[in-house]
N, CA, C and O atoms as a printed pandas DataFrame, in Angstrom:
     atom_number atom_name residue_name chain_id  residue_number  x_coord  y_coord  z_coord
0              1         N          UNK        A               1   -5.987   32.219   24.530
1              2        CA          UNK        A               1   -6.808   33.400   24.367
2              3         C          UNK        A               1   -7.884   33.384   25.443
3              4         O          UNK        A               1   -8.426   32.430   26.001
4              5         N          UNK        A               2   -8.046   34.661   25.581
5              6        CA          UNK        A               2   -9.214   34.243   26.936
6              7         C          UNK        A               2  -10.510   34.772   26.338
7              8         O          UNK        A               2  -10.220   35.716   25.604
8              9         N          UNK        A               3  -11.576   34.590   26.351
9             10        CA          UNK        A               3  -12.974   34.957   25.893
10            11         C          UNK        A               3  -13.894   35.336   26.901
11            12         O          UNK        A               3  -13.858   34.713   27.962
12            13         N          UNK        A               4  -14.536   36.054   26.782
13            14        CA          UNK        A               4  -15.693   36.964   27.942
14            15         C          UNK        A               4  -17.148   35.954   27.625
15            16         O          UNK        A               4  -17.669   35.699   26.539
16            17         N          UNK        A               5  -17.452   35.622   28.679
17            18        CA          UNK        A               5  -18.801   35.457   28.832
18            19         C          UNK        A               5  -19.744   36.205   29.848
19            20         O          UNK        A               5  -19.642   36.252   31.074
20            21         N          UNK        A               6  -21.064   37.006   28.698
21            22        CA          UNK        A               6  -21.322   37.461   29.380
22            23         C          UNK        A               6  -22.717   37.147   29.672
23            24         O          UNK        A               6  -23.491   37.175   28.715
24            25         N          UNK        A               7  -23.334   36.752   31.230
25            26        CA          UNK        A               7  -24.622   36.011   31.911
26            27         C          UNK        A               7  -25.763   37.333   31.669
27            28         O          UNK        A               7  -25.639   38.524   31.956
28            29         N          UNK        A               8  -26.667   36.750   31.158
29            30        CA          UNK        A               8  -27.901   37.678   30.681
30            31         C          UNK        A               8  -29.052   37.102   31.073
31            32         O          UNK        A               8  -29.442   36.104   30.468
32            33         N          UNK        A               9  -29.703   37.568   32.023
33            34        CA          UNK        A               9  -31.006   37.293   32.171
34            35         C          UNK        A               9  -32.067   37.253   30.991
35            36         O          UNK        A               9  -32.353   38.276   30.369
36            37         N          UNK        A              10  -32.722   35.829   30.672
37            38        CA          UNK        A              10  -33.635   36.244   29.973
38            39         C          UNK        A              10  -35.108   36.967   30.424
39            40         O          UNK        A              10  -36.064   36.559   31.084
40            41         N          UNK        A              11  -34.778   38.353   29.674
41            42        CA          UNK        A              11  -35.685   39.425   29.457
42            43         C          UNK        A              11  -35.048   40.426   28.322
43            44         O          UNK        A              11  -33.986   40.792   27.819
44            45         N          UNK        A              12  -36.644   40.621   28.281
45            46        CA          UNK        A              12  -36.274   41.911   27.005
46            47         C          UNK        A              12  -35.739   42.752   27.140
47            48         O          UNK        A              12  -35.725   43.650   27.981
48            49         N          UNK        A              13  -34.930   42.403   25.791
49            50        CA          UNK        A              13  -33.632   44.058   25.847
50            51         C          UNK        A              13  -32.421   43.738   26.835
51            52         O          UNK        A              13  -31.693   44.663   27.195
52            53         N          UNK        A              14  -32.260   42.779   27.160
53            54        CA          UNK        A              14  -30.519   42.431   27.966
54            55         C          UNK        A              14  -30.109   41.806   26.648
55            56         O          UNK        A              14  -31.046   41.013   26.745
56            57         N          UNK        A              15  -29.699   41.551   25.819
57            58        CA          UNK        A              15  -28.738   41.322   24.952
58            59         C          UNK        A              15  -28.556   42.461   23.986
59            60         O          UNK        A              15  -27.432   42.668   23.528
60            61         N          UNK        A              16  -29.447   43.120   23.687
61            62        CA          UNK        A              16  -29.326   44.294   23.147
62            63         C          UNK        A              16  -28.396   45.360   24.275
63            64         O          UNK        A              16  -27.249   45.720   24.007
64            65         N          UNK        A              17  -28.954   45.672   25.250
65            66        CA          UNK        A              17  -28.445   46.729   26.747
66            67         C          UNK        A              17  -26.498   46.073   26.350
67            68         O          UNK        A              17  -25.587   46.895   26.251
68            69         N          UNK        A              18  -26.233   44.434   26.177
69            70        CA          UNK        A              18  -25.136   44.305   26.608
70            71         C          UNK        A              18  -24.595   44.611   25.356
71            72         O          UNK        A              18  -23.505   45.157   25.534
72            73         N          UNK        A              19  -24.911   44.488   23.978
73            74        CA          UNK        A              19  -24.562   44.663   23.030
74            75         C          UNK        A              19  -24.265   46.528   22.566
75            76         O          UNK        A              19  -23.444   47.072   21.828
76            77         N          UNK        A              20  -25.114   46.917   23.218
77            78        CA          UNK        A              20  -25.077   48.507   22.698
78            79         C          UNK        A              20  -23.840   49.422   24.024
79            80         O          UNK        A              20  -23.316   50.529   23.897
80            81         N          UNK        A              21  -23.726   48.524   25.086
81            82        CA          UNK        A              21  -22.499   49.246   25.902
82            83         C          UNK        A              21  -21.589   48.550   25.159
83            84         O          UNK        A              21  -20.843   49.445   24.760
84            85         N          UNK        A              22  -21.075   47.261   24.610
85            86        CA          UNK        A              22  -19.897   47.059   24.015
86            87         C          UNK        A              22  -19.825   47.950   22.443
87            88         O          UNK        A              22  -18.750   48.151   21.878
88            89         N          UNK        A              23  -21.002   48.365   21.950
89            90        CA          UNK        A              23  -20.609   49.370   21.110
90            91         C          UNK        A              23  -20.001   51.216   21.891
91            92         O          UNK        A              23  -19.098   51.993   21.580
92            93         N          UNK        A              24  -20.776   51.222   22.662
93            94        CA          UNK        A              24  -20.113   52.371   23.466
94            95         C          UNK        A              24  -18.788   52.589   24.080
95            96         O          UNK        A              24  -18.177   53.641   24.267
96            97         N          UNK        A              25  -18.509   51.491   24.324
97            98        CA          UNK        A              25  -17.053   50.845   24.812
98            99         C          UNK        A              25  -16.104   50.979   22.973
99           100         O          UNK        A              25  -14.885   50.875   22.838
100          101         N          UNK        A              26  -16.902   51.170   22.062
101          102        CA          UNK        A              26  -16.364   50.968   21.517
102          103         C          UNK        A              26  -15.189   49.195   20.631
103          104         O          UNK        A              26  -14.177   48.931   19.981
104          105         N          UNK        A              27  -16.082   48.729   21.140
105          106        CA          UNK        A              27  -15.453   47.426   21.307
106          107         C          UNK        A              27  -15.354   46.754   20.041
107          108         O          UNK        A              27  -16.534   46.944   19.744
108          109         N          UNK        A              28  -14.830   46.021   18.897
109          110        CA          UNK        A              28  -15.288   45.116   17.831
110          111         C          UNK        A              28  -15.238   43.835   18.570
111          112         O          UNK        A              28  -14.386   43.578   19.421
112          113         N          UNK        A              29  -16.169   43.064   18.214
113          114        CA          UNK        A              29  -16.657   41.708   18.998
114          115         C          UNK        A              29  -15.672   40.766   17.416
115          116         O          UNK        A              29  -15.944   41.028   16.245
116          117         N          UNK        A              30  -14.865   39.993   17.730
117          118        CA          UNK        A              30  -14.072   39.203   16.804
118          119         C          UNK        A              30  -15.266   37.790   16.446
119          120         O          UNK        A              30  -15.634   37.393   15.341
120          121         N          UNK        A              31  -15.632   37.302   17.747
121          122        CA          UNK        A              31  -16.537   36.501   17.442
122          123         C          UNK        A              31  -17.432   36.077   18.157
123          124         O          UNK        A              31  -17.003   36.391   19.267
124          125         N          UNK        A              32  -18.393   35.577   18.323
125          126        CA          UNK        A              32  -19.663   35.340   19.287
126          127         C          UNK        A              32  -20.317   34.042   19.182
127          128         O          UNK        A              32  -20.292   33.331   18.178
128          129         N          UNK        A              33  -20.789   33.829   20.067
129          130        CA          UNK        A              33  -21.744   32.450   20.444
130          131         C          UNK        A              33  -22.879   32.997   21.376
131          132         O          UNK        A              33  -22.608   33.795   22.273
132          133         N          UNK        A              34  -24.362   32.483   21.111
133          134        CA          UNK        A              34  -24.961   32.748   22.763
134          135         C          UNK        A              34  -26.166   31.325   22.591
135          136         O          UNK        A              34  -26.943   30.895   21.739
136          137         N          UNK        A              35  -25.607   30.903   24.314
137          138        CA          UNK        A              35  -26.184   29.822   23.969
138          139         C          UNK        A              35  -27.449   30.293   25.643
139          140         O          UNK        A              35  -27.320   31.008   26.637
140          141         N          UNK        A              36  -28.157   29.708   25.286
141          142        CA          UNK        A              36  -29.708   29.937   26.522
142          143         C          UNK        A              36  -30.166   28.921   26.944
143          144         O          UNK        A              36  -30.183   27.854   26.329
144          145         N          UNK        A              37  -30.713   29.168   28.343
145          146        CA          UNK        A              37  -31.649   28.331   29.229
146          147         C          UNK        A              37  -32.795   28.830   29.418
147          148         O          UNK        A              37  -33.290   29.712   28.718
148          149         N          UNK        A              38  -33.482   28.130   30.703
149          150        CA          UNK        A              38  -34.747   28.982   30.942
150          151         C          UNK        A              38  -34.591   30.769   31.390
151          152         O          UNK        A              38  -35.221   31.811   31.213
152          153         N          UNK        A              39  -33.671   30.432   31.882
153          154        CA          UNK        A              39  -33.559   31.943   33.263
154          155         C          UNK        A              39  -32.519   32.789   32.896
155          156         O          UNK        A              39  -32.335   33.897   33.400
156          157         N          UNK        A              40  -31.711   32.193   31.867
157          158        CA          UNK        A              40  -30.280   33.192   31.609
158          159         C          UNK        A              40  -30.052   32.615   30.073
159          160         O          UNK        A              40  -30.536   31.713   29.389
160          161         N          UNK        A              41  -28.943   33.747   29.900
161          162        CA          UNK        A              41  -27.781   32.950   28.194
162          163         C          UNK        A              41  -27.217   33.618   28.799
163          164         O          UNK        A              41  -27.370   34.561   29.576
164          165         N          UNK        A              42  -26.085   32.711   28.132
165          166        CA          UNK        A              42  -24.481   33.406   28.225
166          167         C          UNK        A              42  -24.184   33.526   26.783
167          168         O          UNK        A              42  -24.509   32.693   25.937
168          169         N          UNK        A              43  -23.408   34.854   26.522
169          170        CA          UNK        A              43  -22.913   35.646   25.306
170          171         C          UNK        A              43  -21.667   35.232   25.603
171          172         O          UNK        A              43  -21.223   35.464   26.728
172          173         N          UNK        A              44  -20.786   34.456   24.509
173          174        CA          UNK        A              44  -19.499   34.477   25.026
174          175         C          UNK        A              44  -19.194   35.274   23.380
175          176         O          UNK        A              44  -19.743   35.265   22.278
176          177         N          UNK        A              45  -18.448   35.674   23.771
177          178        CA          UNK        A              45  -17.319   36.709   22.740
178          179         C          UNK        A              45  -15.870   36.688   23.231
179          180         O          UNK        A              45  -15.276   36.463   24.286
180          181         N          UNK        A              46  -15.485   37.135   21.565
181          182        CA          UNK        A              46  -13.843   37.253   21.437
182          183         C          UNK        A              46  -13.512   38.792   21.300
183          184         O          UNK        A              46  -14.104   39.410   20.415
184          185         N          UNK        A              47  -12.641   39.437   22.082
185          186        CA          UNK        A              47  -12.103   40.806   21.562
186          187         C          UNK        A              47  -10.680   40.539   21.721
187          188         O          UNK        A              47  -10.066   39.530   22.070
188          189         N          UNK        A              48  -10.271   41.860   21.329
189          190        CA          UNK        A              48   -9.033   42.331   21.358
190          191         C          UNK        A              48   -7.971   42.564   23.012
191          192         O          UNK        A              48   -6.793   42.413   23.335
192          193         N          UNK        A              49   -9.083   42.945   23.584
193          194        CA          UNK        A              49   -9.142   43.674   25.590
194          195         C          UNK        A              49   -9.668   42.567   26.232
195          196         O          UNK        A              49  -10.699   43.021   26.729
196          197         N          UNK        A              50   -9.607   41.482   26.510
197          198        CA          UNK        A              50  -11.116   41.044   27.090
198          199         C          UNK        A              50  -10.848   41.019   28.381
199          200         O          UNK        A              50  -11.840   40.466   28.855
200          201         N          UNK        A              51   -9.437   41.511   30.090
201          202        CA          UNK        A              51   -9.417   41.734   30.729
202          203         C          UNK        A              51  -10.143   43.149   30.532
203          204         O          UNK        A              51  -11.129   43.124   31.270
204          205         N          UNK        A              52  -10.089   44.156   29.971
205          206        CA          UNK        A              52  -10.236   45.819   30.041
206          207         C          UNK        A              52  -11.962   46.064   29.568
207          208         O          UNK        A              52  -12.693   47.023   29.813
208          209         N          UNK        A              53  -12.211   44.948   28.899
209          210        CA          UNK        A              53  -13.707   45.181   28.597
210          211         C          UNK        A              53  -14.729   44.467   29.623
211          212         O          UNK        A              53  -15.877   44.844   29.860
212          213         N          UNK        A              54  -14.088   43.396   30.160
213          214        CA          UNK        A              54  -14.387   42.948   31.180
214          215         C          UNK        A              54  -14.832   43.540   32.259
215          216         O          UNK        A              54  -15.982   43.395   32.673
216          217         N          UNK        A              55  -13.790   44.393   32.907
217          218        CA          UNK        A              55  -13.868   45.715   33.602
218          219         C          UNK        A              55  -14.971   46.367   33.462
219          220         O          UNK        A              55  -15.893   46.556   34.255
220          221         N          UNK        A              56  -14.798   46.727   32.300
221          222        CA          UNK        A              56  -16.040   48.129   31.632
222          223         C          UNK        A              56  -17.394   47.205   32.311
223          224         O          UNK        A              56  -18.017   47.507   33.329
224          225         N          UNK        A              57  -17.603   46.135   31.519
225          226        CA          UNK        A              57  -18.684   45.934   31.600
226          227         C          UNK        A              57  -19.042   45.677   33.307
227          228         O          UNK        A              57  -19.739   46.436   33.980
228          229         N          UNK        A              58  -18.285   44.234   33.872
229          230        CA          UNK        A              58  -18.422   44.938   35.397
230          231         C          UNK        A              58  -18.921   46.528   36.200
231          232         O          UNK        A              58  -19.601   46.564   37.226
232          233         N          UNK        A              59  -18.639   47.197   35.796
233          234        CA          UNK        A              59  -18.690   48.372   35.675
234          235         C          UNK        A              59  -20.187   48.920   35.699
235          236         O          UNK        A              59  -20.552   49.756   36.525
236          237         N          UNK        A              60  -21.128   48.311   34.598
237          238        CA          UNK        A              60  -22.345   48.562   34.706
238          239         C          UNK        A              60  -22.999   47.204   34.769
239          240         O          UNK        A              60  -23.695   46.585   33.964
240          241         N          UNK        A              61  -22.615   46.974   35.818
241          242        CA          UNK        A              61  -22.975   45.492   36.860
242          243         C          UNK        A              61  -23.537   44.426   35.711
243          244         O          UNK        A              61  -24.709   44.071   35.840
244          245         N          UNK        A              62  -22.822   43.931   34.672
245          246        CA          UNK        A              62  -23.027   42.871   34.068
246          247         C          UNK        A              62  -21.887   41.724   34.680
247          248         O          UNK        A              62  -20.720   42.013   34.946
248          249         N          UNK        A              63  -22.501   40.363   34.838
249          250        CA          UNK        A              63  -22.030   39.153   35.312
250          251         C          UNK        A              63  -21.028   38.967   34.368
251          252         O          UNK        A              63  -21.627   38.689   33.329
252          253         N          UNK        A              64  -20.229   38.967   34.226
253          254        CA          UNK        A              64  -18.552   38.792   33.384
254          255         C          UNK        A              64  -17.732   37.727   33.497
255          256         O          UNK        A              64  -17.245   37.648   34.625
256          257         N          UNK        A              65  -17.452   37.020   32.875
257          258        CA          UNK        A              65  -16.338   35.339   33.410
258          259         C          UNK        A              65  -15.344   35.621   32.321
259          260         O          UNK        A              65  -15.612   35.654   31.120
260          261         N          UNK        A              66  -14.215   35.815   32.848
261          262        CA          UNK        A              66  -13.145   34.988   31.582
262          263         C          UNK        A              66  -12.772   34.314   31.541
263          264         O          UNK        A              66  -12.178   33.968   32.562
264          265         N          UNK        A              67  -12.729   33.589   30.570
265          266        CA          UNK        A              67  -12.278   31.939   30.271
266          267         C          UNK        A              67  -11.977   31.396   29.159
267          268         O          UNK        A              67  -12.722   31.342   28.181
268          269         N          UNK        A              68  -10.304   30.737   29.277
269          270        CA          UNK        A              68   -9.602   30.473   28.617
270          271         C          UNK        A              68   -9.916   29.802   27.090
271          272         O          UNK        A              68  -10.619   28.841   27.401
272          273         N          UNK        A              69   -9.821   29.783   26.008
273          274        CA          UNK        A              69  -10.072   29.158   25.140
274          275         C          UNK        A              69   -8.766   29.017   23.817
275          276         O          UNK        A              69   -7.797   29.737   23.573
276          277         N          UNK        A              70   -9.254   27.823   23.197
277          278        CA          UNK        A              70   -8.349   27.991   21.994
278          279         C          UNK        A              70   -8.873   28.130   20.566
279          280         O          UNK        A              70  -10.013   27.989   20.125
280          281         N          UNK        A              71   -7.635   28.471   19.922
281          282        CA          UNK        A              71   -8.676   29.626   19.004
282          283         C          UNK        A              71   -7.554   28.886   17.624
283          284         O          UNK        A              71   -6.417   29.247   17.321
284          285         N          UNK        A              72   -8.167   28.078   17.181
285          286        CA          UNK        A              72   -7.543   27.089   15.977
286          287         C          UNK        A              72   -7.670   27.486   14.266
287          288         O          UNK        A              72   -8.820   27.286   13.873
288          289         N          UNK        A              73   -7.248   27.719   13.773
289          290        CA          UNK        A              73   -7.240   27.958   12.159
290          291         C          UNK        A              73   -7.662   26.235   11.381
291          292         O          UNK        A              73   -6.895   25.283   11.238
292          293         N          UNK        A              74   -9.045   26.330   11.021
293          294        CA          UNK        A              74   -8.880   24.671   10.038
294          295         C          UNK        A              74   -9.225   25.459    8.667
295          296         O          UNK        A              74   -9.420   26.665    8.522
296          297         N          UNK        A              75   -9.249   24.182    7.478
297          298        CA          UNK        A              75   -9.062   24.451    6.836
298          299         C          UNK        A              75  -10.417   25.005    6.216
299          300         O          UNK        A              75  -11.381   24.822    6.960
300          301         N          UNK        A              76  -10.649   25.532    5.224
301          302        CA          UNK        A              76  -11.991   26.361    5.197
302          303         C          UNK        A              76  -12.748   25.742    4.039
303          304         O          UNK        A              76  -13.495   26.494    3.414
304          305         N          UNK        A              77  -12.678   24.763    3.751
305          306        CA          UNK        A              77  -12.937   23.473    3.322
306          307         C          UNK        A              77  -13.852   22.165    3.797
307          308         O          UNK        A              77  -13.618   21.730    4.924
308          309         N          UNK        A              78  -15.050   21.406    2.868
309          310        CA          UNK        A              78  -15.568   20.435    3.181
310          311         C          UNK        A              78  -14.989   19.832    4.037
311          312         O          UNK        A              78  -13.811   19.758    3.686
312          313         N          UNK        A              79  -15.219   19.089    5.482
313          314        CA          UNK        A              79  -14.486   18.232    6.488
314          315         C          UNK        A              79  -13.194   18.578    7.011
315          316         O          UNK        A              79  -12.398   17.812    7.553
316          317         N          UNK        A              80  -12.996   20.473    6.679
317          318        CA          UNK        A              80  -11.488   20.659    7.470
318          319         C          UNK        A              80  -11.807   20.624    8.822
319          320         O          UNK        A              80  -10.847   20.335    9.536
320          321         N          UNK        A              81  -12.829   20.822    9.378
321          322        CA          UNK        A              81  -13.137   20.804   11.147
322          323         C          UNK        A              81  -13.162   19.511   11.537
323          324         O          UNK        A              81  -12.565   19.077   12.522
324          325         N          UNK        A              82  -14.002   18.723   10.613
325          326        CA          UNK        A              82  -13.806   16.987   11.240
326          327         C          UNK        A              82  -12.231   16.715   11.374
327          328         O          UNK        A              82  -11.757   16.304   12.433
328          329         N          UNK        A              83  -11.492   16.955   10.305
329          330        CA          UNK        A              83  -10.189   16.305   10.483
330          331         C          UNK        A              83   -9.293   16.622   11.827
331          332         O          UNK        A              83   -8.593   15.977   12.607
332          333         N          UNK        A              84   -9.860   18.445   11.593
333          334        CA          UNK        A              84   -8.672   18.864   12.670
334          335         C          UNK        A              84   -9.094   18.418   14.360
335          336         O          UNK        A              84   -8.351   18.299   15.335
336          337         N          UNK        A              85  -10.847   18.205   14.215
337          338        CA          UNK        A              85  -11.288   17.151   15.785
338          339         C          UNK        A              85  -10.559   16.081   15.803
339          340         O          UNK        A              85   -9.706   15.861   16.663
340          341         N          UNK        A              86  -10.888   15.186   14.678
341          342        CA          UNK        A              86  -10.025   13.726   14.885
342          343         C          UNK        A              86   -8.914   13.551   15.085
343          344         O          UNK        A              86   -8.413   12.648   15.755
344          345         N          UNK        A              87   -8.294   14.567   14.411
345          346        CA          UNK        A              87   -6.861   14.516   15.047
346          347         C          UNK        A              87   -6.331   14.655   16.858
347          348         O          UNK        A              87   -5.551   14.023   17.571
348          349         N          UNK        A              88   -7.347   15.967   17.071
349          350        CA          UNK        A              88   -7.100   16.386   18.724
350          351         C          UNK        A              88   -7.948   14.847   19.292
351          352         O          UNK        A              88   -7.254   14.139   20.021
352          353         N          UNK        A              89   -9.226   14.394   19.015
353          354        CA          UNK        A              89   -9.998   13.222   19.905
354          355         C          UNK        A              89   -8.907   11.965   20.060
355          356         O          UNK        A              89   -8.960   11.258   21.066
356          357         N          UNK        A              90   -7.892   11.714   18.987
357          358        CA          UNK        A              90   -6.780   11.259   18.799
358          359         C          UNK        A              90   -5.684   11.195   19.901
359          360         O          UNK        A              90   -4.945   10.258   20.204
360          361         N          UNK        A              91   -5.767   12.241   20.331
361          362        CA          UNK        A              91   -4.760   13.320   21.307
362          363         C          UNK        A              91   -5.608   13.116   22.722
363          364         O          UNK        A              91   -5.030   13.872   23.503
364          365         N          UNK        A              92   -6.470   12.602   23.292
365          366        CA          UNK        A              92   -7.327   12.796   24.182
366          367         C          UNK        A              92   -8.029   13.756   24.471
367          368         O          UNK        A              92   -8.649   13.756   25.535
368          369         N          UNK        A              93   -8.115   15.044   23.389
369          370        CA          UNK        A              93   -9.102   16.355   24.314
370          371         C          UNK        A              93  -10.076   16.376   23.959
371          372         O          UNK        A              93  -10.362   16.464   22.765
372          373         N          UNK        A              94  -10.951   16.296   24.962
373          374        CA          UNK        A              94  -12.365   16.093   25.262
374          375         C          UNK        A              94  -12.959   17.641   24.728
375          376         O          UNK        A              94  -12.961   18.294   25.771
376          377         N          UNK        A              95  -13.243   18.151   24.101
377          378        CA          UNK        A              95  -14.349   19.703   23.609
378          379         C          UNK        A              95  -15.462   19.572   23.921
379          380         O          UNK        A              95  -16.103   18.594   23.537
380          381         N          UNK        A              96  -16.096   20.705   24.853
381          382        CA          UNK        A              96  -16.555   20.781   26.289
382          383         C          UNK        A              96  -18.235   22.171   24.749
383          384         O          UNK        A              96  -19.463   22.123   24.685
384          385         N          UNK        A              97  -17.309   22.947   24.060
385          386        CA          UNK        A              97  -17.845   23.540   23.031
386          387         C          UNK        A              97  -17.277   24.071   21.925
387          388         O          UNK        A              97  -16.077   23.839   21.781
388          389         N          UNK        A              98  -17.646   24.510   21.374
389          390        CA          UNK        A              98  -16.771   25.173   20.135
390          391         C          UNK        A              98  -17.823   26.000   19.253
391          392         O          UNK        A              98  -18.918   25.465   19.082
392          393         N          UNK        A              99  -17.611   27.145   18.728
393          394        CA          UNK        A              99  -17.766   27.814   17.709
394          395         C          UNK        A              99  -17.120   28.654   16.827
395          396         O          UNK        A              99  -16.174   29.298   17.280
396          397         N          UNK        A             100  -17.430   28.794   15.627
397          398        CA          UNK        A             100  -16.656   29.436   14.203
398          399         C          UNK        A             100  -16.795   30.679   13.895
399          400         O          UNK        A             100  -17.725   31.413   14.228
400          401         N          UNK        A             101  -15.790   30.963   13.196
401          402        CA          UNK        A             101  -15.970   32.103   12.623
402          403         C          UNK        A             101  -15.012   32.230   11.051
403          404         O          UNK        A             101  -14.469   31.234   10.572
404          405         N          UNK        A             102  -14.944   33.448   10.471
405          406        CA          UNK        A             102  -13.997   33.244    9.113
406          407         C          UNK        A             102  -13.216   34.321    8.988
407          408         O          UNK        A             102  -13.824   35.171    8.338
408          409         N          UNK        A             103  -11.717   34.830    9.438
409          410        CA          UNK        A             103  -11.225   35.567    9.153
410          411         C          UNK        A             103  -11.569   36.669    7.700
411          412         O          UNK        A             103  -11.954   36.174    6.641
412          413         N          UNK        A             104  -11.448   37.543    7.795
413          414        CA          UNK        A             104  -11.576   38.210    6.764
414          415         C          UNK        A             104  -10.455   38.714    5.960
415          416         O          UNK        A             104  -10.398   39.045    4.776
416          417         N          UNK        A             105   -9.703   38.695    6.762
417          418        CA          UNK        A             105   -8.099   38.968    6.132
418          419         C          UNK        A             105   -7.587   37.782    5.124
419          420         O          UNK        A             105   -7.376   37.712    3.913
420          421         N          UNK        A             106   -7.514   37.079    5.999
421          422        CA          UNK        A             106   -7.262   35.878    4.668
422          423         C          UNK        A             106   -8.090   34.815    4.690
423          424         O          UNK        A             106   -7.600   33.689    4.597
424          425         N          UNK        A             107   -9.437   34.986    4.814
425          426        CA          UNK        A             107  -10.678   33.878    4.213
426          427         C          UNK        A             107  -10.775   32.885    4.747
427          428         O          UNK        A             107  -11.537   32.016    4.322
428          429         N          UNK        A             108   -9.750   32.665    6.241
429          430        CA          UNK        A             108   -9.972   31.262    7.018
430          431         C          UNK        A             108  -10.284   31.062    7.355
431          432         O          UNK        A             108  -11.120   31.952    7.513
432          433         N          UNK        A             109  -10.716   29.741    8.365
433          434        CA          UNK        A             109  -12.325   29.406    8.700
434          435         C          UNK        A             109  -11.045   29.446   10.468
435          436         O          UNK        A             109   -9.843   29.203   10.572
436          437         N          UNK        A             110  -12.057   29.847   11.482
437          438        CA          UNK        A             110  -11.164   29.622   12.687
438          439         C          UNK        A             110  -12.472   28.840   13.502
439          440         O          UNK        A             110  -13.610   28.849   13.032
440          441         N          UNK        A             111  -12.192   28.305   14.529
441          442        CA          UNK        A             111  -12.911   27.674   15.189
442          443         C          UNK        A             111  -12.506   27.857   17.004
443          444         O          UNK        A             111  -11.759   26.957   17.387
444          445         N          UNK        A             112  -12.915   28.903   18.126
445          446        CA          UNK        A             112  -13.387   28.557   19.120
446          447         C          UNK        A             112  -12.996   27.550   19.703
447          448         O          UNK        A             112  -13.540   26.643   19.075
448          449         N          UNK        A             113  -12.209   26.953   20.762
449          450        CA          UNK        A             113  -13.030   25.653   21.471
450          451         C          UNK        A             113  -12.288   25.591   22.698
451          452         O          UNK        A             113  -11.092   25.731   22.950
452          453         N          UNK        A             114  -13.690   25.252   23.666
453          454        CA          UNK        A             114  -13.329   25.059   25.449
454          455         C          UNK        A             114  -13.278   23.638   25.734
455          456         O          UNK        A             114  -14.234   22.880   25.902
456          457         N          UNK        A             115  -11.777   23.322   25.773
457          458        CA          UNK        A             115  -11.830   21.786   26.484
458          459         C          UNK        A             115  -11.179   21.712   27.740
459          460         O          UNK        A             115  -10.237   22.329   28.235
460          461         N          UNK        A             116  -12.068   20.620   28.205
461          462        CA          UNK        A             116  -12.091   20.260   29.639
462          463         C          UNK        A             116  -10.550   20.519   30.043
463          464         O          UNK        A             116  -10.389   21.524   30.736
464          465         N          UNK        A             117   -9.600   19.914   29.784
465          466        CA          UNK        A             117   -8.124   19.972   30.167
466          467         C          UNK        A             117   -6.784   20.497   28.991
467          468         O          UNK        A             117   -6.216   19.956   28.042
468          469         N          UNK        A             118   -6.684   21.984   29.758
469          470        CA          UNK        A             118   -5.554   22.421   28.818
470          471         C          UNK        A             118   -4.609   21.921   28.863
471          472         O          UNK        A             118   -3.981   22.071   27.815
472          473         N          UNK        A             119   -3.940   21.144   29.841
473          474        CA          UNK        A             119   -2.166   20.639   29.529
474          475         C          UNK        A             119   -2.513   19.611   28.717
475          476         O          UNK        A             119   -1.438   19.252   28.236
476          477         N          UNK        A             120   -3.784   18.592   28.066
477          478        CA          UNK        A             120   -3.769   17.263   27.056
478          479         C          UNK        A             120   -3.785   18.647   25.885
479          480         O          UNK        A             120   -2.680   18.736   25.350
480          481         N          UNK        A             121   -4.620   19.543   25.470
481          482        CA          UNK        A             121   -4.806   20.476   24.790
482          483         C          UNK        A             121   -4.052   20.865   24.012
483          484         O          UNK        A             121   -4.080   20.775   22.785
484          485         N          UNK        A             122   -2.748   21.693   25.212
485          486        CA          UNK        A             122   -1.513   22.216   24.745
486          487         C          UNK        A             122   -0.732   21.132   23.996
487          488         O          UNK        A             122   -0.265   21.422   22.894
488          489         N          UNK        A             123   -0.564   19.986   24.470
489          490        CA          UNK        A             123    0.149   18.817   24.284
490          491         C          UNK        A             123   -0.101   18.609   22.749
491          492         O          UNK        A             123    0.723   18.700   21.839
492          493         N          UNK        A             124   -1.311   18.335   22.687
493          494        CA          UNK        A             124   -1.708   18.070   21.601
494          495         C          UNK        A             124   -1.431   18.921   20.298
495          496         O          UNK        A             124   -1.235   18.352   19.224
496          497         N          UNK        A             125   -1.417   20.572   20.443
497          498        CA          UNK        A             125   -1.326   21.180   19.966
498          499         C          UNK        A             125    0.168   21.179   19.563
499          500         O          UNK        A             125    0.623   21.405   18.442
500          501         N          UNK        A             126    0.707   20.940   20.469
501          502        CA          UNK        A             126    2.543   21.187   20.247
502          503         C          UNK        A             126    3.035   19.646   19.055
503          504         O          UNK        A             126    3.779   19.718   18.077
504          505         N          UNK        A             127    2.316   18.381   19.591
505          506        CA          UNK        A             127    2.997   17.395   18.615
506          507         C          UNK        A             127    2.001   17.547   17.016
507          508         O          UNK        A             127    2.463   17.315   15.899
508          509         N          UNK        A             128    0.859   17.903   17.254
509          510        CA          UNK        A             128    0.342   18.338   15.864
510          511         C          UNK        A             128    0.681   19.205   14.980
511          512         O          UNK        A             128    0.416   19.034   13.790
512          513         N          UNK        A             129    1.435   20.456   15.516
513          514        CA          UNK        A             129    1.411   21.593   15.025
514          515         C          UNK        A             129    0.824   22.298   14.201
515          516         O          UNK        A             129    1.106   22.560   13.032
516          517         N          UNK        A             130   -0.664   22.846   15.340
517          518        CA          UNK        A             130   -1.864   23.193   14.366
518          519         C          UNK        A             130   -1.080   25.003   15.127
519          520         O          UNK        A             130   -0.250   25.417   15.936
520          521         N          UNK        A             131   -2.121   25.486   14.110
521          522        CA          UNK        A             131   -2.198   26.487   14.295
522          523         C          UNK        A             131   -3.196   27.332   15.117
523          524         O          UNK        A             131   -3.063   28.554   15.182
């Protein structure tokens, strides 16, 4: 899955400005993180488009990155995220970040995550068979 990050100067009203064109865009944001420094945050989000919203936003000169992520189902349960890490740290993949969210369709907890190397990743994913 690929996820948009989008670079925001900190000042007032750029996360709002980026938030109210992805409502104009019409966009539903699936899930979000924003993490900050002194001089910037990056908004990373999940959509549906994220080459086509990407665009858009380019468009009204916002800094835009896409970048790859995996997007895991654990269980939605005390220590279902520890298990399903230990299993991948098991596997060698290093998680670089990660954040959650909870389906609403069927109540599952999903989890985000950017690690350093996708072919240990994939690997991992294929002899585990996570979801």
């Amino acid at each position: 899955m690929m996820q948009l990050s989008i670079f925001l100067e900190n000042e007032k009203g750029r996360l709002a400005y980026a938030l109210n064109l992805l409502a104009e865009f019409n966009v539903n944001i699936q899930a979000l993180s924003l993490a900050d420094t002194k001089d910037y945050g990056v908004l990373r989000i999940i959509v549906a488009n994220p080459e086509e919203v990407a665009q858009q936003l380019r468009e009204h000169n916002c800094v835009v990155k896409l970048t790859p992520v995996w997007v895991l189902k654990v269980p939605d349960s005390s220590g279902g995220l520890a298990g399903v890490l230990d299993k991948l740290v098991n596997e060698g993949v290093i998680v670089e970040y990660l954040y959650a969210y909870v389906e609403k369709a069927n109540e599952q907890a999903q989890v985000v995550l950017r690690v350093r190397d996708t072919a240990i990743m994939q690997a991992a994913m294929d002899k585990l068979k996570l979801e």
